[in-house]
C-alpha atoms as an extended CHARMM CRD file, in Angstrom:
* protein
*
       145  EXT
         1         1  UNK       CA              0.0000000000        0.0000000000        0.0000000000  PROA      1               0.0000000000
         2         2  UNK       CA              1.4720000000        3.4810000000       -1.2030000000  PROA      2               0.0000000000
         3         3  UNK       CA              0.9490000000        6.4490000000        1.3220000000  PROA      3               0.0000000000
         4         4  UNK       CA             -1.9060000000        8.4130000000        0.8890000000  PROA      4               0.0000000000
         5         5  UNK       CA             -1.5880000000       12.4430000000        0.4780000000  PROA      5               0.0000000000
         6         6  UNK       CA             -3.6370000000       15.2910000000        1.3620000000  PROA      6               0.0000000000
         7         7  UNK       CA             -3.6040000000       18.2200000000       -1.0240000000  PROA      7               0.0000000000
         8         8  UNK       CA             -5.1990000000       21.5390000000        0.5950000000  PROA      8               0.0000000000
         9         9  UNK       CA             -6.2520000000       24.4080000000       -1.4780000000  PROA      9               0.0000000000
        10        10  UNK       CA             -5.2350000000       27.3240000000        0.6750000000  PROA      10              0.0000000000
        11        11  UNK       CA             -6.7480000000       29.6730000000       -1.2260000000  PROA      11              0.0000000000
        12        12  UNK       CA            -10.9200000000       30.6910000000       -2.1690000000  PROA      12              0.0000000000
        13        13  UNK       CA            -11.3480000000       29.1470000000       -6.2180000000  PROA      13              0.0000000000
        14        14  UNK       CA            -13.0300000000       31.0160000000       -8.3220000000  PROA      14              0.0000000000
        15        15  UNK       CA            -16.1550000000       29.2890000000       -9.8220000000  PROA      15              0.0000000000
        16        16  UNK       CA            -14.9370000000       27.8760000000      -12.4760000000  PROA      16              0.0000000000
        17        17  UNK       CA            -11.8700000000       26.9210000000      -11.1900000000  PROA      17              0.0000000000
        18        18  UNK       CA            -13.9660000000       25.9030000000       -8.6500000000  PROA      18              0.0000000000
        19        19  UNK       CA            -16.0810000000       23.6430000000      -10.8820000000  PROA      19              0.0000000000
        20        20  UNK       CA            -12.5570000000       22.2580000000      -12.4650000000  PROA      20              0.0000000000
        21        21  UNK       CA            -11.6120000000       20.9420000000       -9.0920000000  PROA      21              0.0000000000
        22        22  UNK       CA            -14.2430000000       19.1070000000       -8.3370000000  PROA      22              0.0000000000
        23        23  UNK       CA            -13.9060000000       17.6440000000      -11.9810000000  PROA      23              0.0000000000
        24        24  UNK       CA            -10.4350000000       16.1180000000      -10.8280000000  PROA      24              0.0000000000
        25        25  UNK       CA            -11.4830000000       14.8820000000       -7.6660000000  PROA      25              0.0000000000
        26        26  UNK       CA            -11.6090000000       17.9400000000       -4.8340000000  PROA      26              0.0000000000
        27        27  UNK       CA            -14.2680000000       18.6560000000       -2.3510000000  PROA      27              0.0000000000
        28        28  UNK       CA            -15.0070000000       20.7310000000        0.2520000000  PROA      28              0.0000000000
        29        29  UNK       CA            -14.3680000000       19.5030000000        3.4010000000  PROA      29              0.0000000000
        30        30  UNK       CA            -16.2070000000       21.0850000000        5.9950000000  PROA      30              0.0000000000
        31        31  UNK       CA            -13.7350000000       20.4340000000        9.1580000000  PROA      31              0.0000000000
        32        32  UNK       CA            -10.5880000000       21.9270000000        6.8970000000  PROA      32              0.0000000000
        33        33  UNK       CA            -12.8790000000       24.5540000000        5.3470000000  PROA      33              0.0000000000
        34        34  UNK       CA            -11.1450000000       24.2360000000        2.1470000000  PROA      34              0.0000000000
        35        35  UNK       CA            -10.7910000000       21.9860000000       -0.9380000000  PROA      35              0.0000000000
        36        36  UNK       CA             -9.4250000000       18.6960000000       -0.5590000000  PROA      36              0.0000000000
        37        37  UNK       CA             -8.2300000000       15.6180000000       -2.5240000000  PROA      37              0.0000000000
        38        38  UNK       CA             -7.0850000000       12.5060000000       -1.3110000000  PROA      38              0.0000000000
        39        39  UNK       CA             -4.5160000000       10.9340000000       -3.6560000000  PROA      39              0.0000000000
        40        40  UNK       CA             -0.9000000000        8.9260000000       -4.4380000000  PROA      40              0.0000000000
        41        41  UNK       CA              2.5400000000       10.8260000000       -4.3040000000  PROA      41              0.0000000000
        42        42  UNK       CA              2.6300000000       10.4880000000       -7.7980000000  PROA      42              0.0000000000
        43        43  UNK       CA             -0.6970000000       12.4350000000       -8.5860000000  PROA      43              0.0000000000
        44        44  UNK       CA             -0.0130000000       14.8580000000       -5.7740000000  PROA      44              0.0000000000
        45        45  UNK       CA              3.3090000000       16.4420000000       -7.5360000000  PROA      45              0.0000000000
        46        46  UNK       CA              1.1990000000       17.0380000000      -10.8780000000  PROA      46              0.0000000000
        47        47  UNK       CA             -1.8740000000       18.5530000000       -8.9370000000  PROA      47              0.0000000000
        48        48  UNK       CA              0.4160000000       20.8930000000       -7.3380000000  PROA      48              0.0000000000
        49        49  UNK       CA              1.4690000000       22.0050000000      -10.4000000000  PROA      49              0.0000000000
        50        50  UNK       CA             -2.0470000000       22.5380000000      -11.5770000000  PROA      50              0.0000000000
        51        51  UNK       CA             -2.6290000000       24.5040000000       -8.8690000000  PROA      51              0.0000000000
        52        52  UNK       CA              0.2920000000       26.4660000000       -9.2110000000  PROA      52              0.0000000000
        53        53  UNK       CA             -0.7980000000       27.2740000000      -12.7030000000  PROA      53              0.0000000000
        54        54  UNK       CA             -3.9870000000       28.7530000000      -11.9300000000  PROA      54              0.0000000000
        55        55  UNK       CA             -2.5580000000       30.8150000000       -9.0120000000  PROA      55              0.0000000000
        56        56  UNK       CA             -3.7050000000       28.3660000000       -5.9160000000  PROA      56              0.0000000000
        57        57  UNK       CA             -1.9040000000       28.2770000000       -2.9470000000  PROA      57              0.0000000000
        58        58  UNK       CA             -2.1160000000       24.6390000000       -1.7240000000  PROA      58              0.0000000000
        59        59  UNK       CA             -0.6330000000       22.4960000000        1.2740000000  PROA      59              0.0000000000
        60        60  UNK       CA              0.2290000000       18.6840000000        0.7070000000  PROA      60              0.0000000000
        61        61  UNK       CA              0.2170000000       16.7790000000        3.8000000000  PROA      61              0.0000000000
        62        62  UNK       CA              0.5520000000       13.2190000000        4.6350000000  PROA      62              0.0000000000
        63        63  UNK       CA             -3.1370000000       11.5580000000        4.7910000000  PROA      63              0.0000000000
        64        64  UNK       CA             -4.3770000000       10.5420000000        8.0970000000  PROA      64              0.0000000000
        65        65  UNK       CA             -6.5380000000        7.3580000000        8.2310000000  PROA      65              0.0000000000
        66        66  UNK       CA             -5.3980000000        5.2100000000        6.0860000000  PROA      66              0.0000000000
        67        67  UNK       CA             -7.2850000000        1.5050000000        6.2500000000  PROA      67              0.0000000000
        68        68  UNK       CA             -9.4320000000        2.9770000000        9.0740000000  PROA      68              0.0000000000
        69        69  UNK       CA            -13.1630000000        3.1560000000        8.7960000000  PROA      69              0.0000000000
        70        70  UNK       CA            -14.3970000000        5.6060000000       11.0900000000  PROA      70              0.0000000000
        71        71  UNK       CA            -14.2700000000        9.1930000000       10.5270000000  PROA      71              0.0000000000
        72        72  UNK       CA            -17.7220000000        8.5730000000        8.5290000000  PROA      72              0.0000000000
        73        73  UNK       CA            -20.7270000000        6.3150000000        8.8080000000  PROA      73              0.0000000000
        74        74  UNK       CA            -20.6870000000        3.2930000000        6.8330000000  PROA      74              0.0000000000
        75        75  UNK       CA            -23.1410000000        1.7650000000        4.6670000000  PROA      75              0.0000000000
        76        76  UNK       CA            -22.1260000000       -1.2120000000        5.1480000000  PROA      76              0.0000000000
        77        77  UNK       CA            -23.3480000000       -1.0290000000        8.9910000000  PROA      77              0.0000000000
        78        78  UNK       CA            -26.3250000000       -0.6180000000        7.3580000000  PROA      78              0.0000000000
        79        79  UNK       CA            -26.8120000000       -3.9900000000        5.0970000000  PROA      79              0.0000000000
        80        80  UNK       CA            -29.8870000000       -5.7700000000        5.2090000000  PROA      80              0.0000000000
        81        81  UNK       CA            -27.9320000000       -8.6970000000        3.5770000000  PROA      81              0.0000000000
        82        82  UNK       CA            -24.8220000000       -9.2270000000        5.4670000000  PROA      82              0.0000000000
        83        83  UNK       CA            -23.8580000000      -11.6840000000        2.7120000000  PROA      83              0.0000000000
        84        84  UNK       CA            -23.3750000000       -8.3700000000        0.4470000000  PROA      84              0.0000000000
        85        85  UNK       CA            -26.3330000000       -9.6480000000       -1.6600000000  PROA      85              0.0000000000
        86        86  UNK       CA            -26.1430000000      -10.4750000000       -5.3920000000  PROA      86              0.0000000000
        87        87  UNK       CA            -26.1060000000       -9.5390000000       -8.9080000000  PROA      87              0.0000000000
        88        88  UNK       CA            -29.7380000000       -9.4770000000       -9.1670000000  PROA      88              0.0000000000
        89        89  UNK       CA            -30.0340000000       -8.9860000000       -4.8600000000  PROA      89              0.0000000000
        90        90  UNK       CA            -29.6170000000       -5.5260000000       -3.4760000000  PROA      90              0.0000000000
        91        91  UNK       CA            -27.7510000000       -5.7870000000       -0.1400000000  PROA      91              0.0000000000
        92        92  UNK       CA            -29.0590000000       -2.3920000000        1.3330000000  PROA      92              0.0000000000
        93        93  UNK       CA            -32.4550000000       -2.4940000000        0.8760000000  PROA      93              0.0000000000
        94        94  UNK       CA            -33.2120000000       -6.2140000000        0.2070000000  PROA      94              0.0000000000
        95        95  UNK       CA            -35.2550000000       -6.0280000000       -3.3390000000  PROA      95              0.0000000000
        96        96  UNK       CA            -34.8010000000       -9.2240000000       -5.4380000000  PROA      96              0.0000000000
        97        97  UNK       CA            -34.6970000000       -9.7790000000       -8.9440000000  PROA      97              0.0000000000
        98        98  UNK       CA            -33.2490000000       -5.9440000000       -9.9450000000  PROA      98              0.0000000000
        99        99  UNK       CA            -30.1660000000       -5.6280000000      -11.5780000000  PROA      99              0.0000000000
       100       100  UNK       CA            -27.2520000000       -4.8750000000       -9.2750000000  PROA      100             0.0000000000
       101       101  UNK       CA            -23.8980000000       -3.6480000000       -9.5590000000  PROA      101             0.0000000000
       102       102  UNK       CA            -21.4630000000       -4.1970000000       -7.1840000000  PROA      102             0.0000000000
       103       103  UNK       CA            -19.2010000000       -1.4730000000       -5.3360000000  PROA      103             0.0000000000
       104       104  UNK       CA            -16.5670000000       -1.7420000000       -2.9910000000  PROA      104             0.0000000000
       105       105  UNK       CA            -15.9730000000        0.6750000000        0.0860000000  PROA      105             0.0000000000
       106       106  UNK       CA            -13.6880000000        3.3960000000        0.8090000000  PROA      106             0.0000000000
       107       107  UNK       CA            -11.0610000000        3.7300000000        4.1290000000  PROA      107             0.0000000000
       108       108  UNK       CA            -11.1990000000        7.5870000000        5.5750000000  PROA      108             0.0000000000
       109       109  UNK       CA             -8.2580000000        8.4130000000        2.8520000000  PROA      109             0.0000000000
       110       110  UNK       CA            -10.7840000000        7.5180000000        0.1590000000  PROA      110             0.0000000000
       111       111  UNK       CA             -8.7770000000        4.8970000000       -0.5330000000  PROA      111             0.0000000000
       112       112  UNK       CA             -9.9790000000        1.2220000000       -1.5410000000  PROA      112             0.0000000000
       113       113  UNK       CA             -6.8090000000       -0.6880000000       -1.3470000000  PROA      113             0.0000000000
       114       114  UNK       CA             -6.3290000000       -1.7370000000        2.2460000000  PROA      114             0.0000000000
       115       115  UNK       CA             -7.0720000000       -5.2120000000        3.6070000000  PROA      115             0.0000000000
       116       116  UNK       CA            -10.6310000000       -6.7530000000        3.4990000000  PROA      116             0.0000000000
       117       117  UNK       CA            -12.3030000000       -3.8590000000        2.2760000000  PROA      117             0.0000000000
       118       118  UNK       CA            -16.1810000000       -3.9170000000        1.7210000000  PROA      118             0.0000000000
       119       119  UNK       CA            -17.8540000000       -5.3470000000       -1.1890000000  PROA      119             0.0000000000
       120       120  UNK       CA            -21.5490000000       -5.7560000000       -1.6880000000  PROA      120             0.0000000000
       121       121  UNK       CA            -24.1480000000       -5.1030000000       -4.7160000000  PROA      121             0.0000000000
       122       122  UNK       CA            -26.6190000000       -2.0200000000       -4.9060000000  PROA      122             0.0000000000
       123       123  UNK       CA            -29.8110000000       -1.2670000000       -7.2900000000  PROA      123             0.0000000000
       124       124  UNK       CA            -29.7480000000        2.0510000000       -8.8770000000  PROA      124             0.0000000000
       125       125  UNK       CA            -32.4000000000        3.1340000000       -6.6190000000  PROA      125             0.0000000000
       126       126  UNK       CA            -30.4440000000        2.6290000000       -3.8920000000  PROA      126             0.0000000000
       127       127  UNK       CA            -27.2690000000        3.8610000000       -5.3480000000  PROA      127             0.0000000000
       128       128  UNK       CA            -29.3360000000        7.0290000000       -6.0590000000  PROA      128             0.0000000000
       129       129  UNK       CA            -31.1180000000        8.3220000000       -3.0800000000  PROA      129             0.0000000000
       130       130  UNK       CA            -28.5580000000        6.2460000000       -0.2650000000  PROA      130             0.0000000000
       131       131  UNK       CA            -24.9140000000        5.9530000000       -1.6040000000  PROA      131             0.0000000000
       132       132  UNK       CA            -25.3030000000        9.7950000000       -3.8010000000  PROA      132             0.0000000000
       133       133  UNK       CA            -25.1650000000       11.5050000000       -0.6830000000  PROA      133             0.0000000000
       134       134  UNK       CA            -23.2750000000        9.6630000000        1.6700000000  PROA      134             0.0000000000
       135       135  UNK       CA            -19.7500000000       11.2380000000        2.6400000000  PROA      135             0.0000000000
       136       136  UNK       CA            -17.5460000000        8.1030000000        1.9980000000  PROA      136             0.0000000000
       137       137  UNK       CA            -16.0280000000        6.8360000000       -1.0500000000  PROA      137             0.0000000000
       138       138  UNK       CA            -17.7200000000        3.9450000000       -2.8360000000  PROA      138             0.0000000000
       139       139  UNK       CA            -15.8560000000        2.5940000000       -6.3200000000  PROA      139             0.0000000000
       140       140  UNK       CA            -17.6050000000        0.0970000000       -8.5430000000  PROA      140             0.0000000000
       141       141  UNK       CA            -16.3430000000       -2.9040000000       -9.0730000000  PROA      141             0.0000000000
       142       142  UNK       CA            -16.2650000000       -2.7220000000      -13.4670000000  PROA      142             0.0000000000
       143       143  UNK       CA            -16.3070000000       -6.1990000000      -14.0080000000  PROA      143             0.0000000000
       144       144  UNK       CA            -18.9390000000       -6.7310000000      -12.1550000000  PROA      144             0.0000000000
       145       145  UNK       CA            -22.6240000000       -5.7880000000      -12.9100000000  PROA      145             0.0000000000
């Protein structure tokens, strides 16, 4: 596992560069009150460029968290099949017989590469209205639908 980096914006975005950030990854983060993006060593020398280029101040700091699940709530605490469900089995809400995809949980670093990480399947109803706008990073799994 490669450490995980923090990269701060230290300084206010204007809208569109705003809007640019959040297209590479950044969010607010209400506890820094700034931007933030999780990410590799590698990617974290090229965003700082980036920001460099469009006049951003910006702090990279080593990411705190890393494998640990508990600086946000966890969907899946919230499983009504433990067993992660199915392909056609929705593990959150319990509907049969929908087409499900599966996704696989993120650590507080946003990270999904640390040991025994989460896996379970999801409609698109609830990947809509319960994963949309929960704080934590979920990744689907591609080859699996």
């Amino acid at each position: 596992m490669e450490p995980r980096k923090l990269v701060k914006v230290m300084s206010w975005p204007d809208p569109l560069v705003q809007e640019r950030l959040e297209d590479m990854g950044f969010f607010y983060d209400a506890g820094y009150r700034t931007w933030v993006h999780f990410c590799d060593e590698r990617e974290a020398g090229a965003l700082g460029d980036w920001l460099k280029r469009h006049q951003l101040q910006q702090e990279t700091l080593p990411a705190r968290g890393r494998g640990e699940l508990k600086k946000h709530p966890r969907l899946s605490d919230v499983l009504l099949l433990k067993t992660g469900g199915g392909p056609t089995a929705c593990a959150l809400c319990g509907a049969r017989h929908v087409p499900c995809r599966q996704w696989i949980e993120g650590d507080d670093t946003d990270a999904i590469d640390y040991p025994a990480p989460a896996r379970f399947y999801l409609c698109g109803q609830c990947v809509q209205t319960r994963m949309g706008p929960h704080p934590r990073l979920y990744s689907a799994v591609e080859e699996q639908l």
